[in-house]
Every structure is written in C-alpha cells, then in structure tokens.
C-alpha positions as CSV (number, residue, x, y, z in Angstrom):
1,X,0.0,0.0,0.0
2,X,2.7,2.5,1.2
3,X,5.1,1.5,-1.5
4,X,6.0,5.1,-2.6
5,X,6.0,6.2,1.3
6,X,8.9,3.5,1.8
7,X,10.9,4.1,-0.9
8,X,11.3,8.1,0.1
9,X,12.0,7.3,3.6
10,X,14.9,5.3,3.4
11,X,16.1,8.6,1.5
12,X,17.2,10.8,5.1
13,X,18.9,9.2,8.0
14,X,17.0,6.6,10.0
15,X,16.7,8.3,13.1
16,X,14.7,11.4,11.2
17,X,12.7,8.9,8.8
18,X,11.8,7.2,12.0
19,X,11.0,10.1,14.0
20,X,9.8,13.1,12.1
21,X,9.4,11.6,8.8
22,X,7.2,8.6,10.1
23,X,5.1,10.3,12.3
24,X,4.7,13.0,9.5
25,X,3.9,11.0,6.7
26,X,2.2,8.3,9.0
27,X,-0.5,11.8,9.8
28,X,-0.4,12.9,6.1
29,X,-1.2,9.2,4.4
30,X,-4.1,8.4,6.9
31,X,-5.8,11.8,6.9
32,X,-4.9,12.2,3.1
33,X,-5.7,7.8,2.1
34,X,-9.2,8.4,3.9
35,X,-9.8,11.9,1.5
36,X,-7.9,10.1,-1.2
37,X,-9.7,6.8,-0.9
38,X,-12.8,8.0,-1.3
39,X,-12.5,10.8,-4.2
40,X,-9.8,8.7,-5.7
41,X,-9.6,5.2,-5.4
42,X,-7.9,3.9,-8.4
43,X,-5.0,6.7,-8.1
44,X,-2.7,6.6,-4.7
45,X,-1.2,9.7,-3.7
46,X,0.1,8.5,-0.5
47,X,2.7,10.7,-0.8
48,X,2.1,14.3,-0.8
C-alpha cells in the first residue's frame, strides 16, 4: 500500500525517517488515504 511512502524514507537518515518523517507522513497518508480513498480510489497519492 505505502510502496512510494517506503521508498522516500529510506532517503534521510534513520533516526529522522523514523522520527519526524514517520510520524509526519504516517499523519499525512491516513488523513490524506481516507480523502484520497474516497475521491480517488484507483489513483494513490500516498505521498504528498
């Protein structure tokens, strides 16, 4: 599901992608998959 989230995390260091950049995108891709699931379900923007 979170295929593109997991390829841009690994991107920064661990400690950030774990801390800032997993809580921040964990936020962003449940608030934005509910909006984005129900508008659009065949396209998945999990990363915005």
């Amino acid at each position: 599901m979170l295929k593109q989230v997991t390829t841009a995390v690994p991107t920064p260091p661990p400690k950030v992608a774990a801390t800032g950049t997993a809580t921040t995108t964990a936020a962003a891709a449940t608030t934005s998959a509910r909006r984005s699931t129900a508008r659009r379900r065949r396209r998945t923007v999990w990363v915005r």
